[in-house]
N, C-alpha and C positions, 0 to 999 in steps of 0.2 A: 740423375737418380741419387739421393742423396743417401736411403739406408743403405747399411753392409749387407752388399750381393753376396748369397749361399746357397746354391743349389743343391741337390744331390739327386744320382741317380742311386735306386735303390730296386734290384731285379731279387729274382728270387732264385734259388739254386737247385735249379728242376731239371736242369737239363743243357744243351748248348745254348749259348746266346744268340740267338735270331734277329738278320738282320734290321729290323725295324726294331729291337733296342738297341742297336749298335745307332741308329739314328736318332734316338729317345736320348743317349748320353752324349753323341756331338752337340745335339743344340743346347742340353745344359753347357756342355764345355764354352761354345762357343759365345753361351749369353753370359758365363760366369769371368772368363779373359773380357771378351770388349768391354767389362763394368769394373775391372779388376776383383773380381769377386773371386768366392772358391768352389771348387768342382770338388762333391763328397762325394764316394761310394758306400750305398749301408748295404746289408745282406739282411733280406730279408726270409727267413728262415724259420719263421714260427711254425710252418706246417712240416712238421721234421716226419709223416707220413708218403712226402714226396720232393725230400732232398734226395739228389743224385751226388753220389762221390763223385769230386775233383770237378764239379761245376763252377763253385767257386772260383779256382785258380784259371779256371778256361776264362771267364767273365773278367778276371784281370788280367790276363794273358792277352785277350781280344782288345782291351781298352789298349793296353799298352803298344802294341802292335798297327793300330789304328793313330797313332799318336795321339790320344787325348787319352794321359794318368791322370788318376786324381790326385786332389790334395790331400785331403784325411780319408781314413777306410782305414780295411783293418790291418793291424802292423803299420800303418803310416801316419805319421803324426793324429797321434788320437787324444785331441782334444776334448770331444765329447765324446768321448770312447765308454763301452766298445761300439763295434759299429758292425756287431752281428746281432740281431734282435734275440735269438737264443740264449745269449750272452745276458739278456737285459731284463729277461722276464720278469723278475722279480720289482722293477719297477712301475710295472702298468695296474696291477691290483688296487695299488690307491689310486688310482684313478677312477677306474669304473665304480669303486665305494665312493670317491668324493660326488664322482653323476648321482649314484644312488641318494647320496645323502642332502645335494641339493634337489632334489624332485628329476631330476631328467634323465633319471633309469633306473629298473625293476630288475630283483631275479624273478625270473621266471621257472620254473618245475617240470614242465610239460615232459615227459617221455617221448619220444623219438615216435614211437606206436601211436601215443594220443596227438599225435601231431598229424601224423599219416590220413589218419581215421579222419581227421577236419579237413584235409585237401581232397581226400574222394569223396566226403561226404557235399562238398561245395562243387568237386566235379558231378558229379551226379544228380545237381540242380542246377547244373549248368554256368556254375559261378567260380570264381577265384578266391581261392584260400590267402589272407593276409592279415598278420598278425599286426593289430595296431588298432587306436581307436575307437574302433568301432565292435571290437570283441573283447577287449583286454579285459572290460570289468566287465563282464555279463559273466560271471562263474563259469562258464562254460571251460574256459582256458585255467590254467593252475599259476598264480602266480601270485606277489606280493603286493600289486594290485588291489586283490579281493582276499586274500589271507590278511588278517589278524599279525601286528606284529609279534605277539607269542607265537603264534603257528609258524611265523616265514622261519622265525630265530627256531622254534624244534625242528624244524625239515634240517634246516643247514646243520645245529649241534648233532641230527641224528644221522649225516653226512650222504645225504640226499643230492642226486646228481641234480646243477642247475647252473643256468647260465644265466649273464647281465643283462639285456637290453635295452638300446635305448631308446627311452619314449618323446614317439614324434610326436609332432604339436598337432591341433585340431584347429579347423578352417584358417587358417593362416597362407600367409604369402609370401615365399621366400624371393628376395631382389640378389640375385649374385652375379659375379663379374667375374667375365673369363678375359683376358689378354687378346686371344684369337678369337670368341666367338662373340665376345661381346658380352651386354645384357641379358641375363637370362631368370625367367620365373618360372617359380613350381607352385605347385599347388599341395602343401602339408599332406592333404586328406591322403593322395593316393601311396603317400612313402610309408611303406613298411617298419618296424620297430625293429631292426639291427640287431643279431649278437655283437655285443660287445667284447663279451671275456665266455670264454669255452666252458665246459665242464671239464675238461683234462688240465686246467690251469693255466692257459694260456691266452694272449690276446688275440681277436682274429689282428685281422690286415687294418680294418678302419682305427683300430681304439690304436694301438701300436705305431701307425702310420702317422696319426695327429700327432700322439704322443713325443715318438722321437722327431719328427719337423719341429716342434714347439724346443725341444730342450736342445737340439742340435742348430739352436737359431736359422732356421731355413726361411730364404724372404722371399721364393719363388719355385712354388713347385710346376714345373715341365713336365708333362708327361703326356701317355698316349689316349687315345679319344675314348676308348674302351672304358677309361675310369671314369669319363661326364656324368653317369650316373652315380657313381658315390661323394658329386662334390655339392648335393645337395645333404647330405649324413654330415660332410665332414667341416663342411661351415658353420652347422649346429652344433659339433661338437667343441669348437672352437668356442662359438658362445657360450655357451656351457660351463664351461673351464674356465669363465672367465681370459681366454687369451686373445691373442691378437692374430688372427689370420695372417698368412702368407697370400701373396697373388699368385692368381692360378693363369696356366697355358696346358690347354690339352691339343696336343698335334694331331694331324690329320689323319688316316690310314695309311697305310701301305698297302695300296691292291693288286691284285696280280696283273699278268701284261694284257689280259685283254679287257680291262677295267674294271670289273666285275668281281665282287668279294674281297676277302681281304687275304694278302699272300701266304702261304702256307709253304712247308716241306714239300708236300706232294705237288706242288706246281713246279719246284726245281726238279723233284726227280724226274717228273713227267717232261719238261721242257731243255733239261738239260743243264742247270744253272745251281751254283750255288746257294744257298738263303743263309747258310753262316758265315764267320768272320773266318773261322780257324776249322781244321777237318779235327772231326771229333767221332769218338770211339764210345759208343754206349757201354758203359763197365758190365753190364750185366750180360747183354745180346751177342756185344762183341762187333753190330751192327757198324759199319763207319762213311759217316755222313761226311760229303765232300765240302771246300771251305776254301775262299777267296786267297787264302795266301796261296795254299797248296797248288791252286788251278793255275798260280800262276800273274794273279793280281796284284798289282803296288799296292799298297796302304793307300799312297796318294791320292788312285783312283777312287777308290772305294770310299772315301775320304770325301772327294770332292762330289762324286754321283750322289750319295747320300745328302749330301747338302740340299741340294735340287729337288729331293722328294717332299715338296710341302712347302719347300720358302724361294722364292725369287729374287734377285738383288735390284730389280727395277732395273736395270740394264741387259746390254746384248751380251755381255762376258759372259765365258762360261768356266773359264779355267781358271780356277782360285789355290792357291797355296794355302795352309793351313793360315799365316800369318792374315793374308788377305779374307779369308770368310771370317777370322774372329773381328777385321774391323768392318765388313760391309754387313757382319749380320744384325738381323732388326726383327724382334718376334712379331709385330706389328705387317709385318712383310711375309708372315706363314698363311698359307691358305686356310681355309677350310673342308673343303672338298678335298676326296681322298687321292692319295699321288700314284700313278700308273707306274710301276716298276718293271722299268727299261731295260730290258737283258740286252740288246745291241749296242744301246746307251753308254752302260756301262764299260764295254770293248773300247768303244769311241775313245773314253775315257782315257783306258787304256793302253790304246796306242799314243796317246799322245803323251803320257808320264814316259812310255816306252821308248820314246826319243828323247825325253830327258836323262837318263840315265847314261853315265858314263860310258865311253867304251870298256873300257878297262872293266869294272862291274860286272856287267854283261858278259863278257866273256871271260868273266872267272864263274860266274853262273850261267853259262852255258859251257862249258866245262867240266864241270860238275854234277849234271844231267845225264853225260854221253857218255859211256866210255869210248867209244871210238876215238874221242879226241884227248883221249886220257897221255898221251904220247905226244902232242902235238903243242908247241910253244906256243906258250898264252898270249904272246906277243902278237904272233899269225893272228891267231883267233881273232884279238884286237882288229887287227886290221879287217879281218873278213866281215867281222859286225860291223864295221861300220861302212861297208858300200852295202850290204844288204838289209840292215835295220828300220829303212825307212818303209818296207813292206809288212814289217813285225810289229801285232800287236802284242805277242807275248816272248816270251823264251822260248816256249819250245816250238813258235814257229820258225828258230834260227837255220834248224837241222833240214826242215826241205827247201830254204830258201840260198843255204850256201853249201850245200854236201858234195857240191861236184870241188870245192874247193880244198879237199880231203881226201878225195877218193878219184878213182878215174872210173868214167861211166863204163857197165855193160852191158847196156844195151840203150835204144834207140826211141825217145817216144814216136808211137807211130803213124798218128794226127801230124806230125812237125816233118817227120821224113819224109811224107807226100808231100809237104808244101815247098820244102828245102830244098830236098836231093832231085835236083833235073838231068837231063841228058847235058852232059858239059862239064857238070859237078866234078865230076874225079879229076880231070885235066887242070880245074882252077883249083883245088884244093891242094895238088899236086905243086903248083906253081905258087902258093901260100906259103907250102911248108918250104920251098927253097929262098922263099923271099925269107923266112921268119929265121933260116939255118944261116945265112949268109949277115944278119943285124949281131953285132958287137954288142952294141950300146942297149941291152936288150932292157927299155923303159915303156910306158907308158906312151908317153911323147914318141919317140924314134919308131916304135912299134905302129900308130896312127899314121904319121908322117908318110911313112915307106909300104904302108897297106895300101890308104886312099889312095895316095901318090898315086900307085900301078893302077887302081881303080877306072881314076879318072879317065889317066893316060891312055887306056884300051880300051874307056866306052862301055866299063860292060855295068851293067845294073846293081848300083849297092847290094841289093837282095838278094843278086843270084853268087853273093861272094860271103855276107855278112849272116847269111841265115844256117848255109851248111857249115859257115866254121862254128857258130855258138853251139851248134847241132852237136858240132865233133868235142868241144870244149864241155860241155854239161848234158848233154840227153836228153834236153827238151830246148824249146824255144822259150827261154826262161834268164831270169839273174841283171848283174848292171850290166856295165860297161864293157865291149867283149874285150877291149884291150887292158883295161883293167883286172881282169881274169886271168888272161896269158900272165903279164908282169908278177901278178900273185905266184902262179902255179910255177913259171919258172921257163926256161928255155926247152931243156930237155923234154918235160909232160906237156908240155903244148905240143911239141913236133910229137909225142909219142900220140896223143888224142887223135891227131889229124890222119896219122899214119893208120891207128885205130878205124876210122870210119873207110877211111880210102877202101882199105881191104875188105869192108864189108859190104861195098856199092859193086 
């Protein structure tokens, strides 16, 4: 690739960032590192009617969190700064006059009313209202078109609400190139004539969108399948301008888990799962929407599941490090077809970072979660995560998978006591705790040795010896290693467990 790679993700600040942008900005990251290119953030902010406070800092909060910052955006190295389009207004008006003044865009006058009136009047014959072409000069529509340059120039001096448009071309045939989709033709006739620039003075999304990619040198815009229709507007407008297109990649969907549609909030509420990065607090409702870190998810996870939704590495791997997907990724290797969003998947995911993680870690965050262990040496803890971690896919399934290692049980699951507690039980149990009172060397090792030993030695059935002590030891038929457990808990709470159950058989 020989031009200078520039990506940018560019979300708008409406609300939490949903995870299918969280996937829209990894694979800029990811295509912007493997080319050595840079990864922008713009904020895209022109419709300041449905900016949400502190959306912003969430959408950076999330990137950062997810390990993939960007390079410039706003406050960071602002090269072609700023890199909030609110911020920038004032430079898209000559633009849409230079369209005008080359031929490839009109203001237009039309009232909001007079516009209404032509889409029920085409409902009502059965047709579709669409501005372009085929109406633009028939007078019927208000615009500069069919006005007199003195008229267009009194409407404006006499400050006449109107907006720019641009005029698409007639019977023509648009050739354009997507990354993932390939080849693709339009057919002029049916594409609608765009606002371009508002009546409240503003750019929409298209004019603004061109605009800053062109001056923020972007050499590849990535983004989601939703915008395929305006990338027949936005390579016109390119030509237009006279500039130089960037290459395009429109990702796949993100569908919900039974494949069907594309994923929404309501299918997490409904199924149980996250769809944000971070848990987020609607400022106004007060509403608070649950969020990958909070649940209890690594970054790493989320990180690497995301990957998977739409691109494949040609191999059986599944488990990638951030450094490993920046060199196996390949846009050329993104599907098409939309991606099933795996909520088990994702767990998967997650138990396996979950064995990555340190002991030590883990049990200063599981720690921290509890108070019950608010007293108890982090050191213990250490040790307890690590004979029970390998059951855990998250933190907080630490607390039912080791709690007898903190606590002494009160009572008995009662599934395990029918299978455990036989006629003979109290006599060997009995004969445990003196085997267990009488060991010095109270280890692991010595503790096995001198159990099985006796086991063997009398014949009787591992199960009818090994089931009621885990029994007495933790409350259920449950946990590692049972000698493992004693050496943990200690000399004295083992014999006090055993004595515990004796007396209740």
């Amino acid at each position: 690739m020989t031009k200078n790679v520039r990506v940018r993700f560019a979300p708008s600040p409406t609300g939490p960032l949903h995870i299918g942008g969280v996937r829209t900005a990894l694979f800029n990251y990811l295509f912007a590192k493997k080319h050595g290119g840079e990864f922008i953030l713009r904020i895209e902010d022109t419709d300041q009617t449905r900016y949400v406070e502190g959306a912003e800092k969430y959408i950076i909060d999330s990137l950062n969190w997810c390990g993939i910052p960007f390079d410039e955006g706003p406050k960071k190295n602002e090269k072609f700064g700023p890199y909030r389009q609110s911020e920038r207004k004032d430079l898209y008006k000559q633009y849409a006059e230079q369209l005008i003044e080359n031929g490839n865009a009109y203001y237009a006058f039309d009232t909001s009313e007079q516009l209404d009136f032509h889409r029920k009047d085409h409902e009502a014959k059965g047709k579709t209202f669409i501005y372009n072409w085929h109406n633009r000069e028939k007078g019927r529509l208000v615009n500069s078109l069919v006005l007199s340059e003195d008229e267009t120039k009194a409407k404006i001096d006499a400050g006449a609400d109107y907006v720019i448009r641009f005029k698409s071309p007639q019977d023509e045939t648009l050739h354009l190139k997507d990354i993932i989709r390939g080849d693709i033709k339009i057919d002029t006739n049916i594409l609608d004539d765009k606002v371009l620039f508002k009546s409240d003075g503003m750019p929409t999304y298209h004019l603004a969108n061109i605009v800053d990619d062109h001056l923020m040198e972007i050499s590849h815009v990535i983004r989601g399948e939703e915008w395929l229709p305006s990338l027949a507007l936005h390579y016109q407008l390119y030509q237009a301008l006279g500039w130089e297109a960037p290459e395009f990649a429109h990702l796949p969907l993100i569908l919900k888990p039974t494949g069907k549609g594309k994923l929404s909030k309501r299918d997490g509420d409904k199924l149980g799962f996250p769809v944000f990065p971070l848990q987020w607090e609607d400022p106004k409702s007060h509403e608070i929407s649950r969020g990958y870190k909070e649940d209890g998810y690594f970054s790493e996870s989320v990180v690497n599941f995301l990957s998977f939704l739409g691109w494949n590495p040609g191999t059986e791997q599944e488990i990638f490090s951030l450094s490993e997907l920046i060199e196996a990724f390949d846009l050329n290797r993104v599907n098409k077809a939309g991606a099933r969003f795996d909520p088990d998947k994702i767990k998967w995911f997650n138990h396996h970072y979950m064995q990555e993680q340190p002991n030590s870690d883990l049990a200063i965050a599981f720690k921290e979660q509890y108070a019950a262990l608010s007293d108890i040496d982090v050191n213990y803890i250490e040790l307890v995560v690590g004979l029970v971690k390998e059951r855990a896919s998250f933190i907080s399934d630490l607390w039912d998978l080791s709690y007898y290692f903190f606590q002494t049980p009160k009572s008995y699951d009662e599934k395990a006591s029918k299978k455990a507690l036989k006629e003979g039980t109290k006599d060997i149990l009995n004969t445990i705790k003196d085997i267990i009172n009488n060991i010095d060397d109270f280890t692991t090792e010595t503790l096995q040795t001198e159990i099985k030993g006796w086991i063997t030695s009398n014949e009787i059935g591992f199960g009818k010896v090994m089931m009621p002590l885990r029994l007495a030891l933790v409350g259920a038929l449950q946990g590692p290693d049972v000698f493992d457990i004693m050496f943990m808990i200690g000399k004295p709470e083992t014999i006090k467990r055993i004595k515990n159950i004796i007396s209740s058989l």
